[in-house]
KEKE-3310 file (N, C-alpha, C; in steps of 0.2 Angstrom, whole numbers, plus 5000, padded with zeros to 4 digits):
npx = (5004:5002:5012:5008:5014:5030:5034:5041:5052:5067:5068:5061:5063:5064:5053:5043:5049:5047:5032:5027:5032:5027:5014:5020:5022:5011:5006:5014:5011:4997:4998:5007:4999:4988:4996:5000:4984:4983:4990:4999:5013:5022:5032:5046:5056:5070:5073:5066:5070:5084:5080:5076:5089:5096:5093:5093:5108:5108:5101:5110:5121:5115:5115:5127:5133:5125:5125:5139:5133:5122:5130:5137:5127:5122:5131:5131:5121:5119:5127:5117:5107:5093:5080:5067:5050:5041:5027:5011:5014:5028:5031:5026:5034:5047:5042:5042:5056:5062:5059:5060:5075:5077:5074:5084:5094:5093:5092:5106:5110:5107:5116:5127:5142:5148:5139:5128:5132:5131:5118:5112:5110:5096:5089:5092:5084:5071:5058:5046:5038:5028:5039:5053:5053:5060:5073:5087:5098:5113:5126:5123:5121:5133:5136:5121:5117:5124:5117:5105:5111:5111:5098:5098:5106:5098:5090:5083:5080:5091:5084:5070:5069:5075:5064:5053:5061:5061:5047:5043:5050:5044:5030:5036:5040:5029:5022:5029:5023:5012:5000:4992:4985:4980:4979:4968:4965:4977:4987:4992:4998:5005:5019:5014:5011:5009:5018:5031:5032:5038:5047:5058:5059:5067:5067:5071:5061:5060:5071:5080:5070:5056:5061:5055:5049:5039:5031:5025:5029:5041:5049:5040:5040:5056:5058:5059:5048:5038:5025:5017:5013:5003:5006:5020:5025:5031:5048:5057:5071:5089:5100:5118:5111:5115:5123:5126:5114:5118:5120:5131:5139:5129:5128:5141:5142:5144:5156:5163:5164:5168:5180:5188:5188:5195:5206:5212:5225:5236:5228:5223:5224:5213:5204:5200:5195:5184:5178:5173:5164:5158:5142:5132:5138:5148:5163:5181:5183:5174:5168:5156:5141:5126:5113:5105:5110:5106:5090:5091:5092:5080:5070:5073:5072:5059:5054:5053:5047:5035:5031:5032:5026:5022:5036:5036:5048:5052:5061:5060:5057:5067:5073:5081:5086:5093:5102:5117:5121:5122:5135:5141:5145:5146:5153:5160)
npy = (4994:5010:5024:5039:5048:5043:5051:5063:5059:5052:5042:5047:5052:5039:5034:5041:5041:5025:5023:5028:5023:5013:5017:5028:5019:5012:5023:5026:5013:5018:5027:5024:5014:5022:5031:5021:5015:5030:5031:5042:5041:5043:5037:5026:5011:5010:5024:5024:5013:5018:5030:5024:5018:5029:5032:5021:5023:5036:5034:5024:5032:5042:5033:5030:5042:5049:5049:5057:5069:5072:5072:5087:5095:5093:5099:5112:5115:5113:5125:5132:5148:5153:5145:5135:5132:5116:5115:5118:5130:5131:5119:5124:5134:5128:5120:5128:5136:5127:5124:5135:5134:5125:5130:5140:5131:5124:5134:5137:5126:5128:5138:5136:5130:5119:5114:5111:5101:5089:5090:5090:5077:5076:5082:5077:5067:5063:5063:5066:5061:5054:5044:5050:5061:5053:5052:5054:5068:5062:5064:5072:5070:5071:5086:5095:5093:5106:5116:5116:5115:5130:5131:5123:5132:5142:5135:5127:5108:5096:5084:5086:5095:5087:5078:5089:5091:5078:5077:5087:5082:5070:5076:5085:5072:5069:5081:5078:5076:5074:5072:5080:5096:5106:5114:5121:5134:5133:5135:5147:5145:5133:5124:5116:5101:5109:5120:5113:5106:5117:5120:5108:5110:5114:5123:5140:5150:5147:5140:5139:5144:5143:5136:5132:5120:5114:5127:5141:5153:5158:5159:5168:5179:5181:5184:5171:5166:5158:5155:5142:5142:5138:5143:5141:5126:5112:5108:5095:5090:5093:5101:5105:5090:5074:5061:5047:5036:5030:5025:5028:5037:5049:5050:5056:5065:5079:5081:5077:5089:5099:5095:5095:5109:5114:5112:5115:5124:5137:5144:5154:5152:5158:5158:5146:5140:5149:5140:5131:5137:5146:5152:5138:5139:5148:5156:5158:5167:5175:5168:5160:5157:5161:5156:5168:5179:5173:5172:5185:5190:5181:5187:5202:5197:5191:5202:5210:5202:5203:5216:5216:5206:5190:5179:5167:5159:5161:5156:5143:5143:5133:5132:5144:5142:5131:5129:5140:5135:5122:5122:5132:5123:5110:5092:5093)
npz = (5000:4995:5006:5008:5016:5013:5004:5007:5015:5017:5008:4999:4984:4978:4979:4974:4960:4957:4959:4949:4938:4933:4927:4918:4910:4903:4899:4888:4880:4877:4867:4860:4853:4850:4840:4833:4826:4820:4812:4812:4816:4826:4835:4833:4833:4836:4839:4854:4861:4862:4872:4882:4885:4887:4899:4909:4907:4912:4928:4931:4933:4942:4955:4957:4959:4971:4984:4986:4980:4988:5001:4998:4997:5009:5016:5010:5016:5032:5032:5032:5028:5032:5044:5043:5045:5045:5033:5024:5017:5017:5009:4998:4995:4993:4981:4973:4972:4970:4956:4950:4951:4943:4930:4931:4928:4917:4907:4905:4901:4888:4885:4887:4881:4884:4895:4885:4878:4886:4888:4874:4871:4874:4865:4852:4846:4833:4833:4845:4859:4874:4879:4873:4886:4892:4888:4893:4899:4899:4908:4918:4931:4936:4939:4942:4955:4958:4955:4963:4977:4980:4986:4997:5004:5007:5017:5014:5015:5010:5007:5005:4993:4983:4983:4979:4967:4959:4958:4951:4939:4935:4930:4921:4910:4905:4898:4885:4872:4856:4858:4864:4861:4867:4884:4888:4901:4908:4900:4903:4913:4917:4911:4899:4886:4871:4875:4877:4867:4856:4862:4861:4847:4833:4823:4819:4824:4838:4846:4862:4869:4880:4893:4905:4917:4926:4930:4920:4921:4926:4911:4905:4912:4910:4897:4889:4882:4872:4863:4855:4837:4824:4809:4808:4809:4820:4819:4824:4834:4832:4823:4815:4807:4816:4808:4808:4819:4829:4848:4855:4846:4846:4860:4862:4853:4851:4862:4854:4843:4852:4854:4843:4839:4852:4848:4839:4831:4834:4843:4856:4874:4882:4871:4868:4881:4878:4870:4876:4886:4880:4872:4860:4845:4846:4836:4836:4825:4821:4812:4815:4823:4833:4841:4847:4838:4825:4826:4828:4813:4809:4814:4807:4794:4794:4795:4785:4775:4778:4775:4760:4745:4745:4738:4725:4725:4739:4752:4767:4784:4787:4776:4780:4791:4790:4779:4779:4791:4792:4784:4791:4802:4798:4800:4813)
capx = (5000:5008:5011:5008:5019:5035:5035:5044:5057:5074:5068:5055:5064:5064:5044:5041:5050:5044:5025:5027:5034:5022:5010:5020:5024:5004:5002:5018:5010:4991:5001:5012:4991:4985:5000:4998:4980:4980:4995:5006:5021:5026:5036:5051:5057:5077:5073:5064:5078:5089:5077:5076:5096:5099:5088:5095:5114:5109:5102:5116:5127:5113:5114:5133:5134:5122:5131:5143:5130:5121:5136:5139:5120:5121:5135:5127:5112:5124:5128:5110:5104:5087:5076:5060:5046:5040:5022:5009:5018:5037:5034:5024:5041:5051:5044:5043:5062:5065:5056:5066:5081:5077:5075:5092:5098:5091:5093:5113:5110:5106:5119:5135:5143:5150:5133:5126:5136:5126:5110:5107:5105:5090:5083:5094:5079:5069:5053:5043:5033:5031:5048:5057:5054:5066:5078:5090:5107:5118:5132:5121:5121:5139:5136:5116:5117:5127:5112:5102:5113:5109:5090:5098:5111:5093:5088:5078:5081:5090:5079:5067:5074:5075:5060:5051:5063:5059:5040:5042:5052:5038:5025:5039:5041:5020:5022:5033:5019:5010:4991:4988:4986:4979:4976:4964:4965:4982:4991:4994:4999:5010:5022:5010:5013:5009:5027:5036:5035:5041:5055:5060:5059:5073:5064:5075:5060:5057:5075:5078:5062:5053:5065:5054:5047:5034:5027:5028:5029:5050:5049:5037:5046:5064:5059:5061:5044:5037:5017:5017:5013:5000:5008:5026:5024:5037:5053:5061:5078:5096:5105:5117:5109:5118:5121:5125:5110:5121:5121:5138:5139:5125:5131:5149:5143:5146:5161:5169:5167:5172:5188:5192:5187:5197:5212:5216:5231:5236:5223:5224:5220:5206:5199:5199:5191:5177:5174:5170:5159:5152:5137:5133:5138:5153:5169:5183:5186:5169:5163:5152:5133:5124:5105:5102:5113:5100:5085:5090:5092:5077:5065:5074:5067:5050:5050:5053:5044:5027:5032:5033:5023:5028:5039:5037:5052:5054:5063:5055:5059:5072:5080:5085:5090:5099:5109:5122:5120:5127:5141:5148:5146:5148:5151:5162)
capy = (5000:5017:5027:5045:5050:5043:5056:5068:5056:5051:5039:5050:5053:5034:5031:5046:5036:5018:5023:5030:5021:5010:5022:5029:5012:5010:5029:5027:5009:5018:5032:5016:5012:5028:5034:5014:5016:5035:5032:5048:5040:5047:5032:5023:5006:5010:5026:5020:5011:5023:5032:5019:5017:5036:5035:5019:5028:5043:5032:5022:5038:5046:5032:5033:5051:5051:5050:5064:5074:5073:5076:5095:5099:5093:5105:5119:5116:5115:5133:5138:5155:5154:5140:5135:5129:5114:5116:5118:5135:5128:5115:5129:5136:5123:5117:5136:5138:5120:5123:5142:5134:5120:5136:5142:5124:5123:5141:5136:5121:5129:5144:5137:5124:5110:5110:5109:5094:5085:5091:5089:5069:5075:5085:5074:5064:5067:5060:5069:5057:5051:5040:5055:5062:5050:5052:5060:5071:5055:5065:5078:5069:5076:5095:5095:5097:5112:5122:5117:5117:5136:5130:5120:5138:5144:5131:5122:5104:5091:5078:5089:5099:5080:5078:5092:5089:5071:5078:5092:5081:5065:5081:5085:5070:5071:5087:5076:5073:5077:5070:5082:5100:5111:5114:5127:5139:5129:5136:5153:5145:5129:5121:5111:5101:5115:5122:5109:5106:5122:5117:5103:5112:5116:5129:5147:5154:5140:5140:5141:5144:5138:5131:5129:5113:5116:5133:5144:5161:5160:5159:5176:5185:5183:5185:5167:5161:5156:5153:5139:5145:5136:5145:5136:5120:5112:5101:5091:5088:5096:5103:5100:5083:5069:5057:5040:5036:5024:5028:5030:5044:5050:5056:5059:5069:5087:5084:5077:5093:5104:5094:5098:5115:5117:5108:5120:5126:5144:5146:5159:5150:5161:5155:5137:5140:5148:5138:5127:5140:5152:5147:5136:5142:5155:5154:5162:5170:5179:5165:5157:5161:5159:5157:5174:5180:5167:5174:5192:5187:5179:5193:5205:5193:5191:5210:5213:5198:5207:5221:5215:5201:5184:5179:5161:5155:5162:5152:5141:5144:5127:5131:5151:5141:5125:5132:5141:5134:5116:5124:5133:5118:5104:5087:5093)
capz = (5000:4995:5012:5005:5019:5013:5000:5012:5020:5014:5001:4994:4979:4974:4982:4967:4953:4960:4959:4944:4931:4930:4927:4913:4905:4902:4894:4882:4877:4875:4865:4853:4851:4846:4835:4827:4824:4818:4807:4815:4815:4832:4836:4831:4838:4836:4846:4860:4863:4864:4875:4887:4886:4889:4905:4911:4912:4919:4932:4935:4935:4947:4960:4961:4963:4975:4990:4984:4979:4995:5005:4994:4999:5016:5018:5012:5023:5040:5035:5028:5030:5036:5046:5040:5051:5040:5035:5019:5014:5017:5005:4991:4992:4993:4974:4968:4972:4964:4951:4948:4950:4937:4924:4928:4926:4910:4903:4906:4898:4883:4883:4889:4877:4889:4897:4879:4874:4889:4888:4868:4870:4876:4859:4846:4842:4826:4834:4849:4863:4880:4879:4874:4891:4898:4885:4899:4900:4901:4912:4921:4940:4939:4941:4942:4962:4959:4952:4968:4982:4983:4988:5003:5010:5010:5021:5013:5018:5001:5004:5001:4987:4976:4981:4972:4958:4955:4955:4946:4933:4932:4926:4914:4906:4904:4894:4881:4869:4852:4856:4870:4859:4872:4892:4889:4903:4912:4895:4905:4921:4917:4906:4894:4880:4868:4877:4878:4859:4855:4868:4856:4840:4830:4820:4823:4830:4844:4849:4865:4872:4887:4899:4913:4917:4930:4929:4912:4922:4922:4903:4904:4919:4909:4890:4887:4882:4865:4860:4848:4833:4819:4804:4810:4811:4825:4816:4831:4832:4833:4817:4810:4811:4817:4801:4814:4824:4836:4853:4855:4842:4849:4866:4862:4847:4854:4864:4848:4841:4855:4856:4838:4840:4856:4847:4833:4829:4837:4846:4864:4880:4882:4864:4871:4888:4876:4865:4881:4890:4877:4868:4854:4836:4844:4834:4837:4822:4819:4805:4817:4825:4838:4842:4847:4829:4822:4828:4825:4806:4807:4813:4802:4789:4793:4796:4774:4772:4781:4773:4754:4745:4746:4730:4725:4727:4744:4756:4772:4790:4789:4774:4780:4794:4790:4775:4786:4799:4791:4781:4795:4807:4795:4804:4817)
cpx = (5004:5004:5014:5014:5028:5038:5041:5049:5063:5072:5061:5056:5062:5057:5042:5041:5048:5037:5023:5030:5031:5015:5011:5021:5016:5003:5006:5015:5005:4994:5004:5004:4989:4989:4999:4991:4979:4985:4999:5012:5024:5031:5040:5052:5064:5079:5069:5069:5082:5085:5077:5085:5097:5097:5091:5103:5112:5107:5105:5120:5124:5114:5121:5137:5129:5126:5136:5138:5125:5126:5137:5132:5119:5127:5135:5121:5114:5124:5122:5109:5099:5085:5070:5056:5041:5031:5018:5014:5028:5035:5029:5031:5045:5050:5044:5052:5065:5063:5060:5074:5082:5076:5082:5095:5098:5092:5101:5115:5111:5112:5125:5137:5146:5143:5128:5127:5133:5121:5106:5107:5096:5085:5087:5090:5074:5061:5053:5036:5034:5039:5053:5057:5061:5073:5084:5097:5110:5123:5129:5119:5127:5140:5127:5114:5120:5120:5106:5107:5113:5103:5093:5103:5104:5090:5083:5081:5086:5086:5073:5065:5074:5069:5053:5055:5061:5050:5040:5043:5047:5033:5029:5040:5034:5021:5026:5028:5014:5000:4990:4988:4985:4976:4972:4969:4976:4986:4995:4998:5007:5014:5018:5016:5014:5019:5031:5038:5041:5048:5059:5061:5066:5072:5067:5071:5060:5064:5078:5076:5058:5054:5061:5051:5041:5029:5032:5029:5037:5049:5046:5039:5054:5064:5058:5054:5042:5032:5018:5014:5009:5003:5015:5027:5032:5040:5057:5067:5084:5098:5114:5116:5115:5117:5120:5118:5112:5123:5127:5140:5134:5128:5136:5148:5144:5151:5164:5171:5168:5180:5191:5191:5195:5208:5218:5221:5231:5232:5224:5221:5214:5202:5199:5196:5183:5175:5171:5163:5153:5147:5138:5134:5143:5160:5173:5186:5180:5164:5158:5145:5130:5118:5102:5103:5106:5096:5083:5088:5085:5070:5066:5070:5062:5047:5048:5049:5035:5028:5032:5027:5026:5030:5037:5044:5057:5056:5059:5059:5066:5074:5082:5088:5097:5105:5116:5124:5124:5134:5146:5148:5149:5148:5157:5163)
cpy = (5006:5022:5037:5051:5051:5046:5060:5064:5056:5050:5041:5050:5045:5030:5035:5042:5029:5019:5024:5029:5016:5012:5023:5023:5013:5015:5028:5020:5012:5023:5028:5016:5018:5030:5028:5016:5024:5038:5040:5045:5042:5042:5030:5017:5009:5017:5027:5019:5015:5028:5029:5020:5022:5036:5029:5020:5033:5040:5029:5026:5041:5041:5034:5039:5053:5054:5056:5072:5077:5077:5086:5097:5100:5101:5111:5119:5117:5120:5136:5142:5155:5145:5141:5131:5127:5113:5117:5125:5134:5126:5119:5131:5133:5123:5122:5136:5133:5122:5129:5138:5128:5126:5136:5135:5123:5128:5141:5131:5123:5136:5141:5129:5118:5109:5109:5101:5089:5084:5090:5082:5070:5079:5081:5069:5070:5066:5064:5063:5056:5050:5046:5058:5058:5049:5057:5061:5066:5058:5071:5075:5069:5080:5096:5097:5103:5117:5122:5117:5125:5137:5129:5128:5141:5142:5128:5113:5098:5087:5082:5091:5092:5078:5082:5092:5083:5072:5080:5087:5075:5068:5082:5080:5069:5076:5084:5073:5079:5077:5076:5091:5107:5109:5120:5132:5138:5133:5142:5151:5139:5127:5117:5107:5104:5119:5119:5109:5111:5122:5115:5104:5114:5120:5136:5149:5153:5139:5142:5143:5140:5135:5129:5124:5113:5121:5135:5150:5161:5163:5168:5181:5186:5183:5179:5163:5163:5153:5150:5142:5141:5138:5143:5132:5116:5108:5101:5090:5095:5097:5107:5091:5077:5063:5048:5041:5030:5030:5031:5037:5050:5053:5058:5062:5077:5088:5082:5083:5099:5103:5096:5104:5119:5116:5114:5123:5133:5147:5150:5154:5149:5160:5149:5138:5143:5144:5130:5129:5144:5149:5145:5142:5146:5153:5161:5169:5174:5174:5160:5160:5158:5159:5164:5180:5176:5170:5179:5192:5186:5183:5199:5202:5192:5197:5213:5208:5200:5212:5222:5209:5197:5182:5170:5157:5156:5155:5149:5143:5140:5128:5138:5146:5137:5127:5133:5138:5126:5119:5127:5128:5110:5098:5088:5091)
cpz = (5000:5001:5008:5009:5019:5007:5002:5014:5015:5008:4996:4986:4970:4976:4975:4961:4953:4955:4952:4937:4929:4927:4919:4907:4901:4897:4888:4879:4873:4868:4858:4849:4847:4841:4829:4825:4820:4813:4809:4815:4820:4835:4832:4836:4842:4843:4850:4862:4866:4869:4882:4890:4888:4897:4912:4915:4917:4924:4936:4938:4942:4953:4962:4962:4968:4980:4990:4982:4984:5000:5004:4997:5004:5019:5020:5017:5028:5038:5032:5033:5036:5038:5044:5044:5044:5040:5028:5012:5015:5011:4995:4990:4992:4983:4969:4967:4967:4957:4946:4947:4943:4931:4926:4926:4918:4906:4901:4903:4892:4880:4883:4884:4881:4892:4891:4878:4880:4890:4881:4864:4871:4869:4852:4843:4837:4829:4844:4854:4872:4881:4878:4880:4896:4894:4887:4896:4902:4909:4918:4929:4940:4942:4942:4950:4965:4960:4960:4974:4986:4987:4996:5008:5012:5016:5019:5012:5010:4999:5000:4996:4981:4976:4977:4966:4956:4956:4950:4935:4929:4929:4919:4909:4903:4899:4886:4876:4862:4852:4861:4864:4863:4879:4894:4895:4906:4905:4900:4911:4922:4912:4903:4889:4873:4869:4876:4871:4855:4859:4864:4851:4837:4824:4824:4827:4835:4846:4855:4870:4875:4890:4904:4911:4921:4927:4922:4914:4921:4915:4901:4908:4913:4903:4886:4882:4873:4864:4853:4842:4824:4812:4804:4812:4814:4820:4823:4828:4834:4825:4819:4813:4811:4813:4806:4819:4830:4843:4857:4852:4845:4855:4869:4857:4849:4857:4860:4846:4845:4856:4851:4837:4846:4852:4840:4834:4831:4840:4855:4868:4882:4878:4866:4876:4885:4872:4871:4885:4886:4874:4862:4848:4838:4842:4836:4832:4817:4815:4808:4821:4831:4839:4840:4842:4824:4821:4826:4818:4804:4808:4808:4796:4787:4793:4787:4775:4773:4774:4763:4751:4743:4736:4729:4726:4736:4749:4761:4777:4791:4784:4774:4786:4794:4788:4777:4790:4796:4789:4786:4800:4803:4798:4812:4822)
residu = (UNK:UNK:UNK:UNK:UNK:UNK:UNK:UNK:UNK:UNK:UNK:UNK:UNK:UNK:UNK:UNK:UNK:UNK:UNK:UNK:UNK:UNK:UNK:UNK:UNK:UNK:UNK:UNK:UNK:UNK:UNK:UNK:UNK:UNK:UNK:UNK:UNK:UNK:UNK:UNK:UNK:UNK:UNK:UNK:UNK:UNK:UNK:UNK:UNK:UNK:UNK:UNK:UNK:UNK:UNK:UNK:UNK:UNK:UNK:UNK:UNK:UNK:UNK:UNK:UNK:UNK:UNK:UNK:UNK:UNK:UNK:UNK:UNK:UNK:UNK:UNK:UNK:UNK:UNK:UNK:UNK:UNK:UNK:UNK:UNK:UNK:UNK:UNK:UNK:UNK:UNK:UNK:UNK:UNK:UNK:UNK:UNK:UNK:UNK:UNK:UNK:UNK:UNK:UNK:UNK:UNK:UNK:UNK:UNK:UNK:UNK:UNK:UNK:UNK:UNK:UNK:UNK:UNK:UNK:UNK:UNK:UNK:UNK:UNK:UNK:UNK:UNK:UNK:UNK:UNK:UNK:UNK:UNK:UNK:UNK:UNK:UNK:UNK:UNK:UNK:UNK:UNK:UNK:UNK:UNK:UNK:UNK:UNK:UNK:UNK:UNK:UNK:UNK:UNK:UNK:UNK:UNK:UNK:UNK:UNK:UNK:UNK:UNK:UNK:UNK:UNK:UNK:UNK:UNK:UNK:UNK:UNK:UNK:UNK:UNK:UNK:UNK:UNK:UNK:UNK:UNK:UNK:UNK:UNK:UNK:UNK:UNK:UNK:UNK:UNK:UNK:UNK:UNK:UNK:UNK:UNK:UNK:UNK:UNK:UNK:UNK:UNK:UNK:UNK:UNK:UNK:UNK:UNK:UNK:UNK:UNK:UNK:UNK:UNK:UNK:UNK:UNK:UNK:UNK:UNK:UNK:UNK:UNK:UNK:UNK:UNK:UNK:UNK:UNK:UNK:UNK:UNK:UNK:UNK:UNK:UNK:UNK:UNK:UNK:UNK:UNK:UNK:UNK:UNK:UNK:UNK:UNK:UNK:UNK:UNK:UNK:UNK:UNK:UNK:UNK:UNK:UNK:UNK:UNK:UNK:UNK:UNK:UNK:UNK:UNK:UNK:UNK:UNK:UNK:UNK:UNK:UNK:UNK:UNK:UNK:UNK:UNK:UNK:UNK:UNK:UNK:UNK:UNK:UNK:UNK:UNK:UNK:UNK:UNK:UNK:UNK:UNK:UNK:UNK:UNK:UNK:UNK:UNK:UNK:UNK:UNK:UNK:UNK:UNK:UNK:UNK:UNK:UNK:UNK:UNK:UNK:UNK:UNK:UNK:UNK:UNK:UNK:UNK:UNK:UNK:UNK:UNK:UNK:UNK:UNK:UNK:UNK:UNK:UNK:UNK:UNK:UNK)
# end
């Protein structure tokens, strides 16, 4: 019998994931059904698989950094700021702060290129569903207790503190889905699947956009947020695309090419340490781009394109982006 109390205790974190994978086993099967009868195509076998496989590492890796990642949190907590007297509004803030510090996590993920090269197993499929949700950052329970360890100076407790994120994170792999198309009013309040997709997309405008996982207000407090868009149909995935679909290549494809980036010939120190931390697309020698380069480009764009009548031979969304965008990355 599930004791709803052992939520809150040590082993909350694995009474969260326990209860709930059987759970999602049932919807990703009813979802295999639905996409089989409705002919969508939202599935593949080969990646599932590899969904499964990505989700199995990072697990292994998160049990044995537990212990070390524990110890880091516990530390901060011995010298936390404030004490909290624990109670319905302790544990609202408890998932608010988790839930903010999962934005920063993920807004980092997306700007700094070492944390890229971890985080973009998790968009390198071509294909959008349940199973993608667990398609995880292979290496990310190395430094992921970093981004919350500031929860616990607060004083907020770790056990705690995993406990709202292994919540937080069972609603986000929910949100990993193409049959759900709106949450009426919820659209303003949470991260939907509606957002999510746009999360996934690899379309310039959609790049990105709507880190949070939980709640969508982050996303609208810091700029970040992005309203799917019927006239922009979402294309999943990572470019330049990854020609191998073996999982190997797969999650050592981005620090292959930071190492030959980093490796070049004459290169400043300083030009090596960025091409580690600064964002995707920046080279050191101007010929390279970056999302928010991208973007600009691409408003400019639609601004003449408002502006004038469409020409027929006018480009699409994916090939003003890709073009560029492979030639200067090529297969690096």
């Amino acid at each position: 019998m599930f004791d709803f109390s052992s939520m809150f205790e040590a082993e909350g974190p694995d009474v969260v994931y326990t209860w709930t994978i059987p759970v999602f086993a049932v919807i990703i099967f009813a979802e295999m059904a639905y996409s089989h009868f409705n002919k969508e195509k939202i599935y593949e076998t080969k990646d599932v698989a590899t969904n499964v496989l990505f989700a199995l590492l990072n697990y292994g890796l998160d049990i044995i950094m537990k212990g070390f990642s524990l110890f880091v949190m516990m530390f901060f907590y011995h010298h936390r700021i404030f004490d909290w007297q624990e109670g319905i509004w302790y544990w609202i803030v408890v998932f608010l702060a988790q839930d903010f510090a999962y934005y920063v996590h993920h807004y980092v993920d997306h700007h700094s290129r070492v944390f890229w090269a971890v985080h973009i197993t998790h968009h390198n499929s071509d294909y959008f569903n349940i199973s993608t949700g667990f398609r995880s950052p292979v290496f990310q329970p190395l430094y992921r207790y970093l981004f919350f360890s500031p929860l616990a100076l607060m004083g907020f407790h770790p056990w705690h503190i995993l406990v709202a994120y292994s919540a937080i994170q069972i609603y986000g792999t929910f949100v990993h889905t193409q049959s759900i198309k709106s949450m009426g009013f919820l659209e303003y309040i949470l991260v939907t699947p509606s957002h999510h997709r746009v999360h996934h997309a690899c379309n310039i405008k959609y790049l990105d956009r709507n880190m949070g996982m939980g709640l969508i207000i982050w996303d609208k407090i810091f700029g970040t947020f992005e309203k799917e868009d019927p006239e922009v149909p979402v294309k999943y995935g990572v470019y330049p695309k990854i020609k191998s679909r073996d999982p190997a290549t797969m999650l050592f494809y981005e620090w292959r090419r930071i190492g030959k980036d980093v490796r070049q010939p004459g290169l400043s120190f300083k030009d090596r340490i960025k091409y580690l931390f600064y964002s995707p697309g920046w080279r050191h020698d101007g010929t390279g781009k970056t999302v928010k380069q991208y973007q600009k480009e691409y408003k400019l764009k639609e601004k003449i394109k408002n502006e004038r009548p469409p020409l027929k031979d006018q480009t699409t969304d994916t090939e003003y982006q890709y073009s560029p965008l492979n030639q200067q990355a090529g297969d690096k």
